[in-house]
C-alpha positions in Angstrom: -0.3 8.4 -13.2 -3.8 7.7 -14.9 -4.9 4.7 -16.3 -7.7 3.8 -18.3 -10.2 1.2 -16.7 -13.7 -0.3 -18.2 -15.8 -0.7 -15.8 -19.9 -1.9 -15.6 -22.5 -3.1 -13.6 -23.4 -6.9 -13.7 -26.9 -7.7 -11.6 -25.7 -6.3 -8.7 -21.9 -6.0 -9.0 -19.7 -3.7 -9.9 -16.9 -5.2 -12.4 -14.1 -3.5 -13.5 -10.5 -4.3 -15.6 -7.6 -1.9 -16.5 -6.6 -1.7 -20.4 -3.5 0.1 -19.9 -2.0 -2.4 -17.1 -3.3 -6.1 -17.7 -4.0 -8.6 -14.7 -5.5 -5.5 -13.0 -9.1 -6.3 -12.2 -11.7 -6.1 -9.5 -15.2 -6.7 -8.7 -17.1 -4.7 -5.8 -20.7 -3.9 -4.6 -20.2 -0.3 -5.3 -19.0 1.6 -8.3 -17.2 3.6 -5.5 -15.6 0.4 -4.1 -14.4 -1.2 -7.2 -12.2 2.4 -8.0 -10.5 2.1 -5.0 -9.9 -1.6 -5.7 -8.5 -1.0 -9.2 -6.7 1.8 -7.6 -5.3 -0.6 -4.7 -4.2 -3.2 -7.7 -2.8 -0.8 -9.7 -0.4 0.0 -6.6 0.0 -3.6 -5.7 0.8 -4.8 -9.2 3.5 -1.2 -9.8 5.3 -2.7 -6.3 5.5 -6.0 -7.2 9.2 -6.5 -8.4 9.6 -8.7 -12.0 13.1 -9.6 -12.5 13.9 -9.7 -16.1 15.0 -13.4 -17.1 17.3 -14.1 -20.1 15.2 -17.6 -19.7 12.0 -15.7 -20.8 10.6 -16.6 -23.9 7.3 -14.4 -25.4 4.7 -16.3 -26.6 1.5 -15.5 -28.7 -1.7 -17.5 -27.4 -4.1 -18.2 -30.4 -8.1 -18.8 -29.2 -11.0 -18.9 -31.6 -12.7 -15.4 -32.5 -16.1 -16.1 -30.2 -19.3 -16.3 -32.0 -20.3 -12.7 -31.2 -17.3 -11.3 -32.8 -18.2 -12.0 -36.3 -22.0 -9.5 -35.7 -19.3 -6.5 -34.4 -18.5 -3.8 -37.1 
């Protein structure tokens, strides 16, 4: 499977975050390191069992647009 992944350097990290599977994020000292740690949470997070709930409730979280937002076209 492929998934799609932003990833950039901050000072001197390499910082990266899946869009197609959220909570899937890493942060390495190489660009080569933080792919094989997105890959490795990408596996971890596909094992990890969620057992549906009838409990469950979906929520939507509001938050404030932040100030750069309103400058983006």
């Amino acid at each position: 499977m492929k998934y799609r992944a932003i990833i950039k350097k901050v000072d001197d990290w390499w910082v990266g975050w899946l869009l197609d599977l959220p909570g899937v994020n890493a942060q390495e000292k190489s660009r080569e390191l933080l792919i094989e740690s997105l890959k490795f949470g990408v596996e971890d997070m596909l094992k990890t069992g969620v057992e549906f709930d009838l409990e469950g409730t979906m929520v939507v979280v509001e938050v404030p647009n932040p100030e750069w937002s309103s400058t983006v076209v």
